[in-house]
MIBAPA-551778 format. One record per residue (C-alpha): residue number from 1; residue in one letter; chain; x, y, z. Coordinates in Angstrom, 1 decimal, padded with zeros to 4 digits. Example, Ala and Ser with C-alpha at 12.3 -4.5 7.8 and 13.67 -1.06 7.14 Angstrom:
<keros>
1,A,A,012.3,-004.5,007.8
2,S,A,013.7,-001.1,007.1
</keros>
This chain:
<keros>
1,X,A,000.0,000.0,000.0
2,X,A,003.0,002.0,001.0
3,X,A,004.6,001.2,-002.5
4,X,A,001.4,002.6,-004.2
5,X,A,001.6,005.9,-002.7
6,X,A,004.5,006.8,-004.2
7,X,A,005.2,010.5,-004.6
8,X,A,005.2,010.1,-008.9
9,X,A,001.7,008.7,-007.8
10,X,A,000.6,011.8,-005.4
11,X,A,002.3,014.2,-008.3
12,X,A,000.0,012.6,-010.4
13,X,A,-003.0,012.9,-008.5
14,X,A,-002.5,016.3,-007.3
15,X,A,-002.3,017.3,-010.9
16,X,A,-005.3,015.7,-012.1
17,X,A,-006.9,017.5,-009.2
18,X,A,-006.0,020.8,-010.1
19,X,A,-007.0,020.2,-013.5
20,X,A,-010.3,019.3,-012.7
21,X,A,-010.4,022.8,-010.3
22,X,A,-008.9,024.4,-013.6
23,X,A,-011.9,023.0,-015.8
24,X,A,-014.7,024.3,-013.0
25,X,A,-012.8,028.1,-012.0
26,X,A,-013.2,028.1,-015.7
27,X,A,-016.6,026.5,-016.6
28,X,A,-017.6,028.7,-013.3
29,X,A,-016.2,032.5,-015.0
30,X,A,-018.1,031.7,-018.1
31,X,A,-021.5,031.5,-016.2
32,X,A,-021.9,027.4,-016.4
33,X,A,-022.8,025.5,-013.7
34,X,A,-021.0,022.2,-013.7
35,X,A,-022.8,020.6,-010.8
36,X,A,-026.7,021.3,-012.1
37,X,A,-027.8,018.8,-015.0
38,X,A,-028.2,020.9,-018.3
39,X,A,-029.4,019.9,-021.7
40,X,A,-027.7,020.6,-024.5
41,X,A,-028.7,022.3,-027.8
42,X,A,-026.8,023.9,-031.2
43,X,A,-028.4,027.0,-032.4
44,X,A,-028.4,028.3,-035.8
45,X,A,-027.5,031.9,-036.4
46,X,A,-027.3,034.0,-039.7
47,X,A,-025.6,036.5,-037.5
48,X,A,-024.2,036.3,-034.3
49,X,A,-022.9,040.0,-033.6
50,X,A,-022.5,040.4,-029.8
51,X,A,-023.1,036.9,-029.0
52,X,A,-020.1,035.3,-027.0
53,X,A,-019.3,032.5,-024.9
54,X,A,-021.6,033.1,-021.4
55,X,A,-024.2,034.8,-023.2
56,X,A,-027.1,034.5,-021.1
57,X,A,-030.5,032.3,-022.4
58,X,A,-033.6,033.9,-021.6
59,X,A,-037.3,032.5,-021.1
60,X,A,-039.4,035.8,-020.2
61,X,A,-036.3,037.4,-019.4
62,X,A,-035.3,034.7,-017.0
63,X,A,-031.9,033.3,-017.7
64,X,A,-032.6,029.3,-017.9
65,X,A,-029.0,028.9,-019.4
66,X,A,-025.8,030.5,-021.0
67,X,A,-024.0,030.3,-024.2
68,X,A,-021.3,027.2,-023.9
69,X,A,-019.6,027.2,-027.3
70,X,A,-019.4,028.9,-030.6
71,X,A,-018.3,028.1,-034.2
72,X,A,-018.3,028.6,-037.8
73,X,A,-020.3,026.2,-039.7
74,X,A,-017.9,025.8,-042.6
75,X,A,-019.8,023.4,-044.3
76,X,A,-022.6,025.0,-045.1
77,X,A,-020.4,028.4,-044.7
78,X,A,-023.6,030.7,-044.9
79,X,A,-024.4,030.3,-040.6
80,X,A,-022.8,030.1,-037.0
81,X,A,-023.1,027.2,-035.0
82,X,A,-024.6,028.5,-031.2
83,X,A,-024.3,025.4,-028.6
84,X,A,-025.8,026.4,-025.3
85,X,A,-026.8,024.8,-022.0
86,X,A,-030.0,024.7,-020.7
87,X,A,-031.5,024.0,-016.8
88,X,A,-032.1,020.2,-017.1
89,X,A,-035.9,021.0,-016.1
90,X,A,-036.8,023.1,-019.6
91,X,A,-038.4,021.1,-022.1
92,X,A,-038.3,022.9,-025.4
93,X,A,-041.3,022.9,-027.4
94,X,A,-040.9,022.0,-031.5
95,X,A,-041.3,025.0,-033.6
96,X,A,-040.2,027.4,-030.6
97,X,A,-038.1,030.5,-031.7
98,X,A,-034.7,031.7,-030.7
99,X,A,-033.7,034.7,-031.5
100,X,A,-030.7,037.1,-030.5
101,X,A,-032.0,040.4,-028.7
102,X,A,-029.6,043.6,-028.2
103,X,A,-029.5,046.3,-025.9
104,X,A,-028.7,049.7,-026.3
105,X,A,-025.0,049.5,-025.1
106,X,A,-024.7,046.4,-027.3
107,X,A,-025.5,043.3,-024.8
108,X,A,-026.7,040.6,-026.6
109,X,A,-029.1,037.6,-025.1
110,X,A,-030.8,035.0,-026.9
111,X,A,-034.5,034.4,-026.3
112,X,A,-036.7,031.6,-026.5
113,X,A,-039.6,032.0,-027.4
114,X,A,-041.9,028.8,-026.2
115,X,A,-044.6,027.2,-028.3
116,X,A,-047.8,026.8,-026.1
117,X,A,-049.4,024.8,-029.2
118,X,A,-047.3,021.6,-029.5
119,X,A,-047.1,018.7,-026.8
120,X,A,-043.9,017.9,-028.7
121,X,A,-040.3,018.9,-027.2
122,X,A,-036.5,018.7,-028.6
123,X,A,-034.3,016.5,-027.3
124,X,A,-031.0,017.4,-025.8
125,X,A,-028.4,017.9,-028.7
126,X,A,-030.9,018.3,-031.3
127,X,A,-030.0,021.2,-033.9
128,X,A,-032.4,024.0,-034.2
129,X,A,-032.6,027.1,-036.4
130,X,A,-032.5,031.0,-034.7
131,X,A,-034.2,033.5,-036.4
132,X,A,-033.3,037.2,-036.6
133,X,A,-034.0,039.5,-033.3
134,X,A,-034.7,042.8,-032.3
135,X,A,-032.1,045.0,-033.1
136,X,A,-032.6,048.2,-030.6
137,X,A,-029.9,050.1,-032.7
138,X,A,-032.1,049.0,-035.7
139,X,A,-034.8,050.2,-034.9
140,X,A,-033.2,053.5,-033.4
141,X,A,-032.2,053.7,-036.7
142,X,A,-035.4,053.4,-038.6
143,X,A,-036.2,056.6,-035.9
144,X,A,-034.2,058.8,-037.4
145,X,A,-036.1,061.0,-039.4
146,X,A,-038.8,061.4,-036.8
147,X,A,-036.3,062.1,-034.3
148,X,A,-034.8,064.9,-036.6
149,X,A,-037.9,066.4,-037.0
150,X,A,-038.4,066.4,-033.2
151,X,A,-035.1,067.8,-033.0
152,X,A,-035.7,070.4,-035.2
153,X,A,-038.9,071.6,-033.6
154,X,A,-037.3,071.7,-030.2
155,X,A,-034.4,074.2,-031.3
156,X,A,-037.4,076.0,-032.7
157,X,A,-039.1,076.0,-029.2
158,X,A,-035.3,076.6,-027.6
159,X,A,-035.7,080.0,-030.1
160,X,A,-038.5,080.7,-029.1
161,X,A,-037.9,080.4,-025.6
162,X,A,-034.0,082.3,-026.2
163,X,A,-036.4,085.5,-027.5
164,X,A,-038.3,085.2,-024.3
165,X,A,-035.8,085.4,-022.2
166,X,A,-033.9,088.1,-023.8
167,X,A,-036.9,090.5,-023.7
168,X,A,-036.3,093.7,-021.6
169,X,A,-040.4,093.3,-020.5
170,X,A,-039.5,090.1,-018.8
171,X,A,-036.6,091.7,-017.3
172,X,A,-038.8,094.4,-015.7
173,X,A,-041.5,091.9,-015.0
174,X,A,-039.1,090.0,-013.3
175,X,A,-037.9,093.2,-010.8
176,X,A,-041.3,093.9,-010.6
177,X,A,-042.3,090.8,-009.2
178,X,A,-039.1,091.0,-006.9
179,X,A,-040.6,094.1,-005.2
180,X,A,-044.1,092.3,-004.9
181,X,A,-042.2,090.1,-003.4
182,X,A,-040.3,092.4,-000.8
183,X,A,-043.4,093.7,-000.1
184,X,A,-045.5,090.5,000.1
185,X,A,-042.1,089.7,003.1
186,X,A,-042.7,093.3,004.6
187,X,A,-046.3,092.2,005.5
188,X,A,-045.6,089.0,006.7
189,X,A,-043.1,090.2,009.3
190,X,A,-046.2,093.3,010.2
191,X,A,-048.6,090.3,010.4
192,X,A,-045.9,088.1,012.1
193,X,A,-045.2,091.2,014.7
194,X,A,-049.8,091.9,014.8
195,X,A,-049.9,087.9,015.6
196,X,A,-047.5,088.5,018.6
197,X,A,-048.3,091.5,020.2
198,X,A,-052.2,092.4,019.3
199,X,A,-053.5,088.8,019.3
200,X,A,-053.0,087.9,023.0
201,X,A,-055.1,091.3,024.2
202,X,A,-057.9,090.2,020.9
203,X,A,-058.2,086.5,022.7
204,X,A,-058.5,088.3,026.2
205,X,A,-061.0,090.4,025.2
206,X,A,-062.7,088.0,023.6
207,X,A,-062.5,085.4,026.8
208,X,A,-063.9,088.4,028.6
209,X,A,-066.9,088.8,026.2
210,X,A,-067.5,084.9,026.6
211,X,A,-067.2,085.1,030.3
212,X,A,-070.1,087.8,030.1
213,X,A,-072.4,086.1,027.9
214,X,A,-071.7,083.4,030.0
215,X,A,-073.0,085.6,033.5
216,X,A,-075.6,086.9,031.3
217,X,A,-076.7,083.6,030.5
218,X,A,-077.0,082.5,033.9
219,X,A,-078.9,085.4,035.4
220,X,A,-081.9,085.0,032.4
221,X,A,-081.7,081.6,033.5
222,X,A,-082.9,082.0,037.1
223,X,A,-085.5,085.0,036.1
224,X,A,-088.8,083.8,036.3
225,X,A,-089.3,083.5,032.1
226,X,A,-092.5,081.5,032.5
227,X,A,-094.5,083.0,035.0
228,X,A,-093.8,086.5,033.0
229,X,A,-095.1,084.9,030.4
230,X,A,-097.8,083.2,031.3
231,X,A,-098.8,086.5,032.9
232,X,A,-098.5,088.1,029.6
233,X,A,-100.8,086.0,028.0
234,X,A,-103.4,086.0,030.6
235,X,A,-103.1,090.1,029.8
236,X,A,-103.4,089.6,026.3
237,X,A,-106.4,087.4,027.2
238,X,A,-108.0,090.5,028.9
239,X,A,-107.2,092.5,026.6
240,X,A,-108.7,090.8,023.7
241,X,A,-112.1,090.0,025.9
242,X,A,-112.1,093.9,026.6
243,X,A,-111.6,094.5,022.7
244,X,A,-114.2,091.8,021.9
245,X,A,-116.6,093.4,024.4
246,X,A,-115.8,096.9,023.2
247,X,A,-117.2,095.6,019.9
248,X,A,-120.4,094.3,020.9
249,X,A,-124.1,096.4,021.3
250,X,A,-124.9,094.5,024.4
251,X,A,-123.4,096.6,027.0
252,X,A,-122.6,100.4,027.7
253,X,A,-119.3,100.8,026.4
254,X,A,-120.0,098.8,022.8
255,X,A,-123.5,100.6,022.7
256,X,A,-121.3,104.5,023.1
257,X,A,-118.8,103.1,020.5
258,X,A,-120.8,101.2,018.3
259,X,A,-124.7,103.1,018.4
260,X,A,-124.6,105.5,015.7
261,X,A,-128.0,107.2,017.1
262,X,A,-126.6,107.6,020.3
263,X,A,-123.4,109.6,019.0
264,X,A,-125.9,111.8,016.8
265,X,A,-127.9,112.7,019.7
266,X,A,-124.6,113.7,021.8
267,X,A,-123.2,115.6,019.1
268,X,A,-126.8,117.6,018.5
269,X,A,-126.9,118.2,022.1
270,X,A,-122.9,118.9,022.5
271,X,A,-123.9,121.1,019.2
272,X,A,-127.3,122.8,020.9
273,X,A,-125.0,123.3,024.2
274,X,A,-122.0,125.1,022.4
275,X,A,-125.3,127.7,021.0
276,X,A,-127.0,128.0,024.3
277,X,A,-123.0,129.5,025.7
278,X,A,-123.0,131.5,022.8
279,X,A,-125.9,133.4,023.2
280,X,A,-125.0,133.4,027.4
281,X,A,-122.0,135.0,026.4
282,X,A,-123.3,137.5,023.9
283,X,A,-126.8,138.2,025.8
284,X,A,-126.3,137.8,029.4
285,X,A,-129.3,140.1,030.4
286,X,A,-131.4,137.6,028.8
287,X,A,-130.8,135.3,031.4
288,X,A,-129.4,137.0,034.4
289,X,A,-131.2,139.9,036.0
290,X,A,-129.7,141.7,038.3
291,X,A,-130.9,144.5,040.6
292,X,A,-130.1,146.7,042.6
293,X,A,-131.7,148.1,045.8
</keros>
């Protein structure tokens, strides 16, 4: 056993070792995982412009795998051959697409997109063809005009806005407003200085006004509200009865208000009285004889 162990043997084994560290550090950088079962595919791409080895596979925009080799196919020298590693759980459907999709700042994924139609899948290794992706840059490009128009019209507006802002009148709307604006500051330090020194006295006087209401208050509350009242009424009673009576030809006072005779008689004799001092006045003889012994 001793023998076996020799150090040629441990040399050996130590290298083989740190191969097979080598192989996963470097499996590992390039985004495979060498300890999770993956199935195994080969792409074909007309174009394969910002595709590299670790390029992430997408499903909905979740990585299910990474790119795991690239090369030329030189046989039919019109395509690139794409082999990537998929998690061992994805079943690819038949007639699914994958296509390449670019960003902006040029990172490249490819996406599959899965056919919900077929209960048939690819096996691992089978060979599959890509189709052509959305190109952001592309399609930037096909914007082009329409963003030089906008362009255009938004030096136009920057003109318009440059004129604006180089007109005197806004100038002298501006200093304007800055003076409103002192001003508008002036009065809030008056109405800051009003709130501090006249308020206080304001919400005395008022508490004094309450606290009188509030005496006044009480004292109507002990005054005797409903025996003057119900004396009033009785009054008012009386003083309708007295009216009613006063209208009635059933006793003196309604028959010297209401008997029109009666008030022609008085007047005749008030009228006959007023002739008989008349003629006293003017012929006293006539009535008055006076002698003298």
């Amino acid at each position: 056993m001793r023998k076996f162990f020799t150090k040629e043997v441990k040399i050996g084994i130590s290298a083989i070792v740190c191969l097979i560290l080598m192989f996963v550090i470097i499996q590992f950088l390039k985004g495979i995982d060498v300890s999770k079962p993956a199935n195994y595919y080969t792409i074909k791409f007309d174009n394969v412009s910002d595709v590299m080895v670790s390029t992430p596979v997408t499903v909905n925009g979740y990585k299910v795998g990474v790119v795991h080799e690239m090369q030329y196919d030189y046989e039919s020298n019109s395509c690139a051959l794409v082999m990537i590693n998929l998690d061992k759980e994805l079943r690819i459907p038949r007639d699914s697409k994958f296509s390449i999709s670019k960003t902006i700042m040029g990172n490249a994924s490819i996406d599959i997109a899965l056919n919900p139609y077929v209960s048939e899948y690819y096996e691992s290794g089978d060979e599959i063809e890509g189709s052509a992706g959305s190109d952001l840059m592309g399609s930037l490009g096909g914007m082009m005009p329409q963003i030089t128009a906008i362009i255009s019209k938004v030096d136009s507006v920057l003109g318009g806005v440059n004129t604006i802002v180089n007109d005197p009148a806004l100038l002298t709307s501006i200093q304007r407003l800055d003076g409103i604006t002192a001003d508008l500051n002036s009065m809030t330090k008056e109405l800051d200085k009003t709130m501090k020194n006249d308020l206080p006295k304001i919400v005395d006087n008022v508490t004094t006004i309450t606290n009188n209401v509030d005496t006044l208050t009480a004292t109507l509350n002990t005054l005797p509200i409903e025996a003057t009242l119900a004396q009033v009424t009785t009054l008012l009673n009386n003083v309708e009865q007295a009216t009613a009576q006063l209208n009635k030809t059933d006793n003196t006072a309604g028959l010297l208000l209401n008997d029109q005779e009666l008030y022609n008689r008085l007047n005749n004799t008030v009228t006959s009285l007023d002739s008989l001092l008349n003629d006293i006045r003017q012929n006293p003889k006539k009535y008055i004889n006076v002698k003298v012994f």
